[in-house]
N, C-alpha and C positions, 0 to 999 in steps of 0.2 A: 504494500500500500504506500503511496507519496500523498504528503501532505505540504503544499501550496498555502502560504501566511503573508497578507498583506498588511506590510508594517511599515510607519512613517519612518523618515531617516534614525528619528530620533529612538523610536523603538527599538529598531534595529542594533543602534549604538549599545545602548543601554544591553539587551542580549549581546552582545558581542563581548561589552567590559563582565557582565558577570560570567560568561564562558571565559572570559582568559585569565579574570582572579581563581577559576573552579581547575584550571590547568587544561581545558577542553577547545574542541574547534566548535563552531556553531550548529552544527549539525550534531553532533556527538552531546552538546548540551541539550539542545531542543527534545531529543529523544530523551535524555534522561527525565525533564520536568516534564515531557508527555507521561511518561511511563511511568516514572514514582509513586503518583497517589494512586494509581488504578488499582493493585490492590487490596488499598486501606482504606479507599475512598468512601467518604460515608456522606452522603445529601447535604448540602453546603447551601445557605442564601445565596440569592445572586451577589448580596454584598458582602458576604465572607468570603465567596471566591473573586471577586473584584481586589479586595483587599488584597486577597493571598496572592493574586497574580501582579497586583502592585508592589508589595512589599518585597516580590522574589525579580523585580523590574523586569517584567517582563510586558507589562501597558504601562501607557503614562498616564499622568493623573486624569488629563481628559478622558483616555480609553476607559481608566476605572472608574469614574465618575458615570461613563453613560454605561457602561456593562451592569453598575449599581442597579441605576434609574435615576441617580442623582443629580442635584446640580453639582460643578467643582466643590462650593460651597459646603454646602452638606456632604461631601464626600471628604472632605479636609475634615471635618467635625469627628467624620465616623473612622479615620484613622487612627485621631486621637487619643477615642477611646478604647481602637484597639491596640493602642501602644505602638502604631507603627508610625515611623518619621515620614516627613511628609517630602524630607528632601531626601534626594537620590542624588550623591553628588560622590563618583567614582575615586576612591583613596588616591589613586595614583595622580590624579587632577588638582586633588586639596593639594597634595605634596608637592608635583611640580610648584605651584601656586604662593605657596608657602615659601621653595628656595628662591622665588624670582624676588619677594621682598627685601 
């Protein structure tokens, strides 16, 4: 089976940086987070799996927002409370960042 994912640049990035913190090429990641919770998978809100796919950056806030039903708004709110950051902002990025000051 092939599975075809249309993702903004941005999303893209974001999968790309957590496959190469995870030691993985993008393909070789995609199949792992497809295939992980199959499983253990047990009935999820749309907005617990919005969350979960946000927090493992694999949508961006917009994506997880409308995957919700939410507005960005309300989908910031329900991060909060599930204790996930709202920013996605790749280590290796901060640090560059960090030595340029």
């Amino acid at each position: 089976m092939s599975l075809t994912l249309d993702l903004t640049p941005d999303e893209e990035a974001r999968l790309q940086s957590a496959a190469a913190r995870r030691g993985l090429d993008l393909p070789q990641y995609a199949r792992q987070r497809l295939l992980s919770p199959v499983a253990t998978r047990q009935p999820r809100s749309r907005l617990d799996e919005a969350i979960a796919l946000f927090d493992q950056e694999i949508v961006s806030l917009e994506t997880g927002a409308r995957l919700a039903g939410l507005s960005q708004s309300a989908f910031l709110d329900a991060l909060g409370k599930a204790g996930v950051s709202a920013l996605q902002y790749p280590v290796e990025e901060a640090l560059a960042e960090a030595d340029a000051l």
